[in-house]
C-alpha positions, 0 to 999 in steps of 0.5 A, a space after each residue: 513653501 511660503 514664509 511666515 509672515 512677520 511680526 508687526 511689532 518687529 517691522 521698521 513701520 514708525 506709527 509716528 515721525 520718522 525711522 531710519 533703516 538701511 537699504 543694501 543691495 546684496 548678490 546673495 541674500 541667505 550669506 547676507 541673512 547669515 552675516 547680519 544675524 549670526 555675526 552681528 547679532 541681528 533678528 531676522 524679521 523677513 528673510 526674503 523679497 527683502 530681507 529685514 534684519 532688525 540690528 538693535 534699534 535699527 533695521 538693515 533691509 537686503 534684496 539683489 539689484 534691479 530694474 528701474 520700477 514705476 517709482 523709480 524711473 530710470 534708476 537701476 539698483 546695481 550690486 556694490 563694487 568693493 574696492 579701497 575707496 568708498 563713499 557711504 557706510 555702516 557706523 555701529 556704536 558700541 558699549 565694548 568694542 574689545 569683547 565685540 571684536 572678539 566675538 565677531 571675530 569668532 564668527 568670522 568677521 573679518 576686521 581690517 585692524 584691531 580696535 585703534 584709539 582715536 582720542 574720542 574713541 576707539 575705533 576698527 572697520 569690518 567689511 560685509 559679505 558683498 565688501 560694504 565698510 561698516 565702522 565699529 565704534 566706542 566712545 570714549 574720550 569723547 565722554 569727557 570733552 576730548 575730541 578726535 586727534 588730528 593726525 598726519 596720515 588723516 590729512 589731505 596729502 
């Protein structure tokens, strides 16, 4: 069975300029879809070959790795290897980080800590299915000209 095909006005295709969207490698596409859409809240645009997810007023774009292709030679796209170190992830903004928490919670996510206050905001981190960082933010102080408090546990060591 085909898939209907989506609508145009809900595809990430800016008819000027620019638009940012974020690409995932995910090992399995339907628990992805799900987490995206049912926990986060996300519209499901496309759901395979990839899989589009609108999230608010961006995009998060889903397909397992692969093979190099003619458009990019000689460059594989390999599942992500969660651990505790990461170099890029997902940053959420958020006008109630307590009642996001809460709900997403409900649904399953898994946070690393409750929102904490930073100073300029509060802030916690969730991990995705396949282990992808995403950081729940509210600003807060920041509002008001306050920037993030420097912390010992936040210097080099």
């Amino acid at each position: 069975m085909t898939q209907p095909l989506p609508d145009p006005a809900n595809l990430p295709a800016p008819t000027e300029g620019i638009l940012v969207t974020l690409f995932i490698t995910v090992r399995q596409v339907a628990r992805s879809r799900d987490f995206y859409s049912r926990v986060l809240g996300g519209t499901v645009v496309l759901d395979e070959n990839p899989c589009i997810v609108r999230l608010s007023n961006s995009w998060i774009i889903m397909n397992p790795g692969g093979p190099p292709t003619p458009d990019k030679p000689e460059i594989s796209v390999v599942d992500y290897e969660p651990g505790d170190t990461t170099s890029i992830f997902l940053n959420l903004r958020v006008a109630d980080i307590h009642t996001c928490y809460e709900e997403w919670t409900a649904k399953g996510a898994q946070f690393l800590t409750p929102p904490i206050d930073r100073g300029a905001e509060l802030r916690c981190y969730l991990r995705d299915p396949d282990g992808y960082l995403i950081e729940v933010g509210q600003s807060t102080g920041l509002l008001h000209g306050k920037l993030a408090e420097k912390r010992p546990e936040d210097l080099p060591g």
